[in-house]
N, C-alpha and C positions, 0 to 999 in steps of 0.2 A: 227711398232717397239716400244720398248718401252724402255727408260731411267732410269737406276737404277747406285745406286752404294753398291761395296762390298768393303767393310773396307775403305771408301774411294775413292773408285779408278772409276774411271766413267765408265761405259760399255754400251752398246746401243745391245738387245737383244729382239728375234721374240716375239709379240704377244702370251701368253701361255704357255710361257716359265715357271720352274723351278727355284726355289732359287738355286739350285744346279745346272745346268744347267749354271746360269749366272757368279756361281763362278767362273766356268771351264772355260769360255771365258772371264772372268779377271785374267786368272793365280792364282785361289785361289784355295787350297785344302780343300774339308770337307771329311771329316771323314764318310764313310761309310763302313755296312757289310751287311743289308737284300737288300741294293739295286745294280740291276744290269740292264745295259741299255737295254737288250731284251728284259727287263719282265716290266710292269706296276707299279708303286709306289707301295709300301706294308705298308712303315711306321711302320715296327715291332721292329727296335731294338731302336729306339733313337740316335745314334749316333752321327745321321747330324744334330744336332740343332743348330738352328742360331736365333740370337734376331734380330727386328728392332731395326731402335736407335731411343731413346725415351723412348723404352717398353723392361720390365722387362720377359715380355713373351716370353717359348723357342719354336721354332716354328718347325718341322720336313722341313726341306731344300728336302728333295726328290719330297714331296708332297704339296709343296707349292707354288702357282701362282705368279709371280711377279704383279708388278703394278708400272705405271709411278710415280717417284718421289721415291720409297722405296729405305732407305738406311740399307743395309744389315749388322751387326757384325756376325762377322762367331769366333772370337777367344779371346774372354775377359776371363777372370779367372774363371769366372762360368759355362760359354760354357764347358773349359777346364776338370773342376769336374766334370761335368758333366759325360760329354764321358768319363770319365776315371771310374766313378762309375759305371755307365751303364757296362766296359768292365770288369770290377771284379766283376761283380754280372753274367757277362755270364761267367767268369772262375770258378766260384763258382760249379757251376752246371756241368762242364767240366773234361774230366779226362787230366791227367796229362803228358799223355805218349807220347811225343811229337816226341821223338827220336824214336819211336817204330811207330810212323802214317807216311802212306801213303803220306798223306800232309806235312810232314815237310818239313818247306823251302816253301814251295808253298800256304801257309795257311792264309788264308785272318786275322784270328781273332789272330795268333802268331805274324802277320806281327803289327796289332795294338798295341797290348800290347808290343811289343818291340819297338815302336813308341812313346808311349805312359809311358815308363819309368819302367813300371809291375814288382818290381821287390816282395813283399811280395802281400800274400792274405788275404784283413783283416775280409773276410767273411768264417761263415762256410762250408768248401766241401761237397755238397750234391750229387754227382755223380753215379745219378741211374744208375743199373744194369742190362740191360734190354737184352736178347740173340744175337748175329749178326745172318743175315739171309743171307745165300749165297746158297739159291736155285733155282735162274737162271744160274750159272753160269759163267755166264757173269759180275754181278755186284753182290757187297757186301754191305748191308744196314748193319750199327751198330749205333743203335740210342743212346746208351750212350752220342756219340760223337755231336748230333744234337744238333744246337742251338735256332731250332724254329724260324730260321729268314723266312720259308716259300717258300724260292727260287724254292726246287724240285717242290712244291704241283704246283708254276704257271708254273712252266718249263712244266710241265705233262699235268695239265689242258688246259691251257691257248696258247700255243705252240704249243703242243703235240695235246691236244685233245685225251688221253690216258686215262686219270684219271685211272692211277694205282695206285695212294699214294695219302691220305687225313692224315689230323690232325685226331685224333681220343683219346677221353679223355678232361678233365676240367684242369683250373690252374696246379699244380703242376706237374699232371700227364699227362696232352698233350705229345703228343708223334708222329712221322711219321709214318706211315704204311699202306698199301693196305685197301681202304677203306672196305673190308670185315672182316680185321683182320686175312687174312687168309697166309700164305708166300709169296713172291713177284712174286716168280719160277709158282702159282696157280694163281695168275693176271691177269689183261690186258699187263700188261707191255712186249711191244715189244723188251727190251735189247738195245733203242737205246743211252743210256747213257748220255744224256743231263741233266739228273739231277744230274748224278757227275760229269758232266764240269759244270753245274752253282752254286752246293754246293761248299760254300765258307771254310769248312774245311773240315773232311774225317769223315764223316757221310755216303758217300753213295762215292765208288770209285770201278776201275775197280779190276774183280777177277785175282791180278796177277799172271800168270804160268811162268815166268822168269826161275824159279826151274827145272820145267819140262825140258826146252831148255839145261840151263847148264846141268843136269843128260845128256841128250840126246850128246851136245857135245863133254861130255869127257868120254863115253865109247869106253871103249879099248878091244882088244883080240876079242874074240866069239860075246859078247856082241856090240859091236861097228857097228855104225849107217853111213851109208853114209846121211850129213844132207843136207837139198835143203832148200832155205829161196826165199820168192818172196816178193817185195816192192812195197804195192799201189801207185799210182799216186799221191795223197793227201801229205805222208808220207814226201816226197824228197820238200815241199814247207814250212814245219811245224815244221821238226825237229828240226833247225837250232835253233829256240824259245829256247829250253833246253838246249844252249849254248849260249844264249847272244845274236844273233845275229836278227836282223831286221824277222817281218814274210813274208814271200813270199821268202825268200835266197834259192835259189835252191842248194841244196848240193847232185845230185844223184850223182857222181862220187864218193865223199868223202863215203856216205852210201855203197856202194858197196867196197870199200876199205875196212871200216870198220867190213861191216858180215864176209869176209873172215878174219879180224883177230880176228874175235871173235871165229872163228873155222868152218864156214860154207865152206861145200867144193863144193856146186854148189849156184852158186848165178845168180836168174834171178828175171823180172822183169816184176812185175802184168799190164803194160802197153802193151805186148805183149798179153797175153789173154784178155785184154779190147780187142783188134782188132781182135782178135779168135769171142769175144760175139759179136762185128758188125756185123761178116759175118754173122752168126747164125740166130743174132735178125735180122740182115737187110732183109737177104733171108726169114727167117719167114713173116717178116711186107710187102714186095715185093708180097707173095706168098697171103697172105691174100686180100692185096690190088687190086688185078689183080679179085680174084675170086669175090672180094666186088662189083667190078665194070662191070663183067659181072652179077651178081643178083642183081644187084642196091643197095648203099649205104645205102637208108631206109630200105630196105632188111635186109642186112649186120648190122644195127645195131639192128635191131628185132633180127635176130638171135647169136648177140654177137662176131662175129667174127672181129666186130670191135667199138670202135680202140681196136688197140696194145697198154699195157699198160708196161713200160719196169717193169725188175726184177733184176736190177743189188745189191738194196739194199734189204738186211736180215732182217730188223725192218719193212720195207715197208710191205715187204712180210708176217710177222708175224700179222703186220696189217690190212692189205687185209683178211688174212686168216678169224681173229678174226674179224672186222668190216663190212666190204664187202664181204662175201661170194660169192653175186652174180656176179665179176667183175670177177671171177677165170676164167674164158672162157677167157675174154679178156687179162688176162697176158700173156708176152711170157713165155715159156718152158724154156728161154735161161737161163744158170745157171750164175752165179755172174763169175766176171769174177777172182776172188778167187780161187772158187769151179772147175774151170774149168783149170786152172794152177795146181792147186794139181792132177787133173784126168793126165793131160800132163805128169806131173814129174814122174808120177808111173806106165803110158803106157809106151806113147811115148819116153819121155827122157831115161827111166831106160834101154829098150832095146838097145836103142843109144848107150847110157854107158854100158850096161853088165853088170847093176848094180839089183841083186836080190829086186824088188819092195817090197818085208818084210821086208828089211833088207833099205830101207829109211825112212827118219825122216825128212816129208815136213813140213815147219814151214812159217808163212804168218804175215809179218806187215804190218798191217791192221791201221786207223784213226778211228778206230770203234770200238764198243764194242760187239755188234750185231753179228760180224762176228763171236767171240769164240762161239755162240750159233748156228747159223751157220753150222759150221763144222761136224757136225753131229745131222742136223735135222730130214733128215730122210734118208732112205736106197738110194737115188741118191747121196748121199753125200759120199760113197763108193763103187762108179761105178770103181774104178780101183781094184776092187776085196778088197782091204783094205781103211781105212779111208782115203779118197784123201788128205785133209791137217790135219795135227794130233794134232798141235795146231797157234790159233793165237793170236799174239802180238798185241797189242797198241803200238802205236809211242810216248808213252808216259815210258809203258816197255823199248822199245828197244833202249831210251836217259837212262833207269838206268844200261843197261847190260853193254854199252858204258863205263859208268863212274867207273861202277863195274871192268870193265877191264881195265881200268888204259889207255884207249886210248885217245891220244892225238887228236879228232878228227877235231879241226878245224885247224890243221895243216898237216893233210893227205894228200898224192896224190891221184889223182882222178884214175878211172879206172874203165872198161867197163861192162857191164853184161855177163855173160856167155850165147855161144849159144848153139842151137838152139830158146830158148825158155826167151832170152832177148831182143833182140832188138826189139823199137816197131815205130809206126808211129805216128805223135801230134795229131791224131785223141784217139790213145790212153792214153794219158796223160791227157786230157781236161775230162775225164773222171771224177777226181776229183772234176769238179766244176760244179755247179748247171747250165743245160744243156746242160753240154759237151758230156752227151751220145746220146741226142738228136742228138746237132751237127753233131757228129761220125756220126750217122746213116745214118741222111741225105747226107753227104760226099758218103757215099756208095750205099744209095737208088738210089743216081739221076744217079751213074754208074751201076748197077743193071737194071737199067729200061732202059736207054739208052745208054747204053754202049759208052759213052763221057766221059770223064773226065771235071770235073765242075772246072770253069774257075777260079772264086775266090770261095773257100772251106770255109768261114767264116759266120757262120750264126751268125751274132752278135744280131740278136732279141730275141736269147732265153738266152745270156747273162744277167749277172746281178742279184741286189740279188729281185728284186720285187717277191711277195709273189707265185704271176704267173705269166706267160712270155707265150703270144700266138705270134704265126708267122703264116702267111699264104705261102706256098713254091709253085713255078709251076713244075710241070715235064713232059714236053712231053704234053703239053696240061691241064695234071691234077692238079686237085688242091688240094693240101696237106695243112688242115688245124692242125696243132701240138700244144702243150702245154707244156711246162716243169712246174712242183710244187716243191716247197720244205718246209720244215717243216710242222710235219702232222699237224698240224692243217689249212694249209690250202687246203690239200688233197679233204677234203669232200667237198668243196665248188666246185671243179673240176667233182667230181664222182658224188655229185648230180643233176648235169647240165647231165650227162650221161644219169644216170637213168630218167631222165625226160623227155630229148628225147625218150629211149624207151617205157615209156609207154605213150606218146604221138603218137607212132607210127611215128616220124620224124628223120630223117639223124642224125646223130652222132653232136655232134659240133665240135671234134676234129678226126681226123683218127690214129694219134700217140698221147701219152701223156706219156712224161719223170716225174717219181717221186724218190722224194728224201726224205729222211727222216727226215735229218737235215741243218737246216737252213746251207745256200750257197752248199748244197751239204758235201759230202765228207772232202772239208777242214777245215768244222766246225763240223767232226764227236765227238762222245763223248769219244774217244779215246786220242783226239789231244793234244798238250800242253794246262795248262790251259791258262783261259783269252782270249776264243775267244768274240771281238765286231766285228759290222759290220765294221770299221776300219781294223782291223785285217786281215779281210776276206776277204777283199777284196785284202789285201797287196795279200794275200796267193794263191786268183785268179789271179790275173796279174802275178804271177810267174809259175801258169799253162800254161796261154796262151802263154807268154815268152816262157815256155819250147817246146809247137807246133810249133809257129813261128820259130824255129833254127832247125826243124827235115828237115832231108831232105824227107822224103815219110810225106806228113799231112793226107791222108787216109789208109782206115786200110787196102784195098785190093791192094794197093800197097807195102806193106810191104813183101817183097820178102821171109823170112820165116815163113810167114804167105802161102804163095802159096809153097811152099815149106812142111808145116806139111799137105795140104791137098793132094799134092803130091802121100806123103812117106805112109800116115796112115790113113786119116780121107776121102780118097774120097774125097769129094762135100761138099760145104756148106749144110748141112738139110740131107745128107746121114742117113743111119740106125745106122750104127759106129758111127756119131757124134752126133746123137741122143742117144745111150745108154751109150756118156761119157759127152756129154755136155747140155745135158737138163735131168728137172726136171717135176715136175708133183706137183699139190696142193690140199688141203683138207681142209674145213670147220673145224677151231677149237675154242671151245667154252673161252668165255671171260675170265671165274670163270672154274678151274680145279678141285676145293671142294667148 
């Protein structure tokens, strides 16, 4: 440990530590905007500078090591000019339209300068002109607004492991964009939106279709839509943020209150098709693993059929597609459990109802950004003869349509999902968090294979936000070794352990591996409100798990309308029916589109 003091005030902080770092565990604030705790020091804006005392020299506090004995000044009069200079020379170069951005209100460098006093600009406005690019659809880049503090480039890089966006250009003209200079939509960029939950203003934000939804709500006569809205599992631990209130506040009752008065007239809940993609994936991964272990394991992975590698996220997939080609054997078939609700609402459900499936308007809030590209990736994405979900939300959209409609939402009564295709078991909810689809699975796998019910249902080893989480599980003798990842960049360190085994010609290392895209999973998708840290995320996991532990079914195939739709429409888990509504199929696609 090591002894320093900030402004005085004594603090005792780890070895390696941060100037800024130690401020925060003396209760001191510095001032920053390129830094952010996921990503590595960058030291681009200046902001945080802090003197020693003694020395006249300003020192970047993000990037800078403590040492026994260092006494820190974080806020003398020149520190002060400083940061204040530094943040009028980044409005200089900035446009103006703060009422008109995405970020207002939520804007790191608005938040400064109104901290900060900003009220004239004593520098000339230079505020290049430079196109918005919104050809993924998913996300909108408009570098006018970019301050070059570099966040996307490590989000992408460094994170991600993506490298879809570099600096490109000298001094005045640096600029963000796809290191080919080509559109973002022709990229590597899988849509998973981490570069606009870590952009600290609205340089790069989701493409919002709110517009779409209202037009879709208030058609009347001829024109009028029966509308269906499903709510991921993530959504109901995160919302709460855009009202004040603590992350991890479980508000599903109030959310479901809410879309019905936003005008939604069937309101169900993405938690019930998470335990639809159990059965699916489970029986898939059951089916695999039986036939691995009559041709032997080393077999089984020579020939690909193992492991299972799940497909619940859309950036994964996008990723797979574009980086790993070779792994496409080993994904399940099973569609997101999104994509598989939208198939529901416009088979199953709309016959239920009587309701003409053209004449619905399935809408999905999603924690992701991914998911609006998604939606119609390719022709499985319109297995109920039309576009299974027509568009989807971010829970970051559906806190503005909220406020747009004058709802008083943290005073709502609570109220239930609508059935068939609401209610779900805590296997479905866990969904949300960095491997909770694991979990699910295994809940299902060890009653699949032995038809027991598993006595405690908590696989807490694949819990957590570590970069990778292996567990080893027994069943019936077997030994199931699993893996959950999340954030792609630690993805390949996973798949090339794979691939190594196979051309080693040795056993797999894992037989299931859970992937995610975004750091903790789901709760920290690029949809969510801003300001996810690991703090955060964690709040927002323990309000997942909270929400399984009070269900009363914690597995999926106890969910009684889950045996109930297989019943009525779907046959069997892995039938042909629920093969041509609820699985998909993948293709090799190239990184660079031009």
């Amino acid at each position: 440990m090591v002894n320093v003091k900030v402004n005085g005030i004594p603090v005792q902080v780890a070895e390696g530590s941060t100037v800024l770092e130690a401020a925060k565990k003396a209760n001191v604030k510095i001032p920053t905007l390129c830094y952010n705790p996921d990503l590595s020091p960058w030291a681009s804006c200046g902001i945080c500078v802090v003197k020693i005392e003694g020395s006249n020299k300003m020192l970047r506090s993000c990037c800078t090591p403590v040492s026994e004995g260092m006494s820190i000044v974080s806020n003398d009069p020149d520190l002060v000019q400083t940061r204040k200079t530094v943040i009028e020379l980044i409005l200089s170069t900035h446009p103006d339209d703060c009422l008109a951005c995405p970020r207002n209100q939520a804007c790191e460098l608005q938040t400064l300068a109104q901290e900060f006093g900003i009220r004239e600009q004593p520098y000339k406005k230079m505020v290049r002109d430079i196109p918005q690019d919104t050809s993924t659809g998913s996300l909108i880049l408009n570098p006018s607004k970019c301050i070059r503090c570099g966040r996307c480039v490590e989000v992408c890089q460094e994170m991600q492991g993506v490298w879809a966006v570099e600096f490109l250009g000298r001094g005045e003209s640096i600029r963000i964009a796809p290191a080919a200079d080509v559109k973002l939509g022709d990229s590597p960029c899988i849509k998973c939106g981490q570069c606009s939950a870590h952009c600290p203003v609205g340089a790069i934000y989701e493409n919002d279709q709110t517009k779409l939804v209202w037009d879709a709500l208030m058609k009347e006569g001829p024109e009028a839509k029966t509308c269906a809205v499903q709510i991921a599992p993530a959504v109901r631990v995160a919302l709460a943020e855009s009202f004040g209130l603590p992350p991890g506040t479980d508000l599903t009752g109030k959310i479901y209150t809410a879309l019905r008065r936003l005008g939604f007239d069937a309101v169900f809940d993405t938690n019930f098709s998470a335990d639809l993609t159990i059965m699916e994936e489970g029986t898939e991964f059951v089916h695999r693993l039986t036939s691995a272990l009559k041709a032997g394991m080393q077999q089984a992975t020579a020939d690909k059929s193992m492991p299972l590698i799940t497909s619940c996220c859309p950036a994964w997939v996008d990723y797979m597609e574009k980086y790993y080609p070779d792994m496409i054997p080993n994904f399940s078939t099973a569609k997101s459990p999104q994509q598989m609700m939208g198939a529901m609402i416009k088979t199953y459900w709309a016959a239920k109802a009587k309701v003409d499936p053209a004449k619905i308007y399935s809408v999905s809030i999603m924690p992701c950004t991914a998911k609006k590209f998604e939606n119609s990736r390719d022709e499985s994405m319109y297995s109920s003869g039309y576009k299974d979900v027509d568009v989807s939300l971010t829970t970051r959209e559906l806190a503005r349509m909220i406020k747009q409609a004058g709802i008083d939402f943290l005073n709502l009564p609570e109220s239930e999902p609508d059935s068939p295709l609401g209610p779900y078991s805590g296997a479905g909810v866990i969904f949300g968090a960095t491997g909770g689809v694991m979990e699910a699975a295994l809940r299902t796998a060890y009653f699949l294979v032995t038809k027991e019910e598993l006595k405690d249902v908590n696989f807490t080893a694949v819990r957590g936000l570590s970069g990778i989480k292996e567990a080893t599980v027994h069943i019936n003798g077997i030994e199931l070794r699993v893996a959950a990842a999340h954030q792609m960049g630690n993805i390949a360190t996973v798949l090339d352990q794979v691939r190594k085994a196979r051309e080693e010609g040795r056993e797999t290392p894992w037989h299931f591996i859970e992937v995610m895209a975004c750091r903790g999973g789901c709760i920290g998708g690029g949809g969510q409100p801003y300001g996810a840290t690991d703090e955060v995320r964690k709040l927002r996991m323990r309000g997942i798990y909270d929400n399984d532990e009070k269900q009363e079914y914690r597995c999926s195939h106890d969910n009684p309308y889950i045996k109930q739709i297989y019943a009525e429409f779907l046959e069997k888990p892995g039938s042909h029916k629920a093969h041509e509504l609820l699985h998909t199929q993948y293709k090799e696609r190239p990184l660079y589109l031009k």
